[in-house]
C-alpha positions in Angstrom: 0.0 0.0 0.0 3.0 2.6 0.6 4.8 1.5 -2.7 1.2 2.7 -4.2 0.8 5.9 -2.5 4.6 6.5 -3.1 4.3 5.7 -6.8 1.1 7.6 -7.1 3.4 10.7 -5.8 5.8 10.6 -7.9 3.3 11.1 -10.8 1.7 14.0 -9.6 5.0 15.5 -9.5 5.8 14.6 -13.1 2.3 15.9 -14.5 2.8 19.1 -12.2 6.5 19.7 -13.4 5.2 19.5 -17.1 2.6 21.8 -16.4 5.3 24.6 -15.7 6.9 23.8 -18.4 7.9 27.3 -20.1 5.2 28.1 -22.7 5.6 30.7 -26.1 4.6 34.0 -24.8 4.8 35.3 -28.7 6.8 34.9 -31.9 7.8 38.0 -33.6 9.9 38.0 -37.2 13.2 39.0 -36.7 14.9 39.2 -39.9 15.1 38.0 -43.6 18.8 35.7 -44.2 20.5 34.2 -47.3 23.2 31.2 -46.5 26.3 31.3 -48.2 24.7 29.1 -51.1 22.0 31.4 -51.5 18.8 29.4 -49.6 17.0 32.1 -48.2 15.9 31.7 -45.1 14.3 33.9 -41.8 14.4 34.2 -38.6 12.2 34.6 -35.9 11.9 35.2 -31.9 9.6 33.4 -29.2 9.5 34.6 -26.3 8.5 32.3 -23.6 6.8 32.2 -20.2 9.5 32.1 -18.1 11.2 35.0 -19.3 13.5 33.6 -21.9 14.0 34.2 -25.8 14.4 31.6 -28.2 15.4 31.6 -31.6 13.5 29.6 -34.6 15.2 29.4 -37.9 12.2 29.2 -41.2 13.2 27.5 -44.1 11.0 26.5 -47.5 8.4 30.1 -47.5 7.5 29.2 -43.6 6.8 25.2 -44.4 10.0 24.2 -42.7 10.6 25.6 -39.0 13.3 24.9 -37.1 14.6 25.5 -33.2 18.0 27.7 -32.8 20.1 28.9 -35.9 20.9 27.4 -39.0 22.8 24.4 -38.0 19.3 22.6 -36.1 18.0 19.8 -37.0 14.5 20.4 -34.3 12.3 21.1 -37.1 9.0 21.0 -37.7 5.8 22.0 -40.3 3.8 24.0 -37.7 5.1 27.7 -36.3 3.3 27.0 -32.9 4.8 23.2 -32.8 7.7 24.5 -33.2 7.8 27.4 -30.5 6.9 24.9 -28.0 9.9 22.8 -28.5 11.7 26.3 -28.0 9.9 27.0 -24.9 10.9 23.5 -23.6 14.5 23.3 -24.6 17.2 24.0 -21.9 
């Protein structure tokens, strides 16, 4: 019965961490880019719930959008997908 109540614990604590889990705030454009190849590419700016800024990287007229700078490989189809794994990253 104390193995229960001690695992039962333990996963209110997991749900609750993920609940204050930084969440996007915004995302503002930041600025148009061309690669050295001459992809052109853009970036933008989401700011998160616990204060920080994050930068996502758009690729392919806003189908392709990716966490940090040009090197990530975090990508996804969706603008708000893609803030969220922003929000969350360390």
């Amino acid at each position: 019965m104390k193995l229960i109540k001690v695992a039962a614990i333990a996963a209110l604590a997991v749900a609750s961490a993920s609940t204050f889990a930084a969440k996007p705030r915004s995302i503002v454009f930041d600025a148009n880019h061309e690669t050295a190849e001459g992809v052109p590419y853009a970036t933008y700016i989401v700011k998160c719930s616990d204060g920080e800024d994050r930068n996502l990287t758009v690729w392919d007229n806003r189908k392709k959008w990716c966490v940090g700078d040009t090197t990530s490989e975090v990508c996804e189809k969706k603008q708000i997908k893609a803030a969220k794994k922003a929000c969350k990253a360390d």
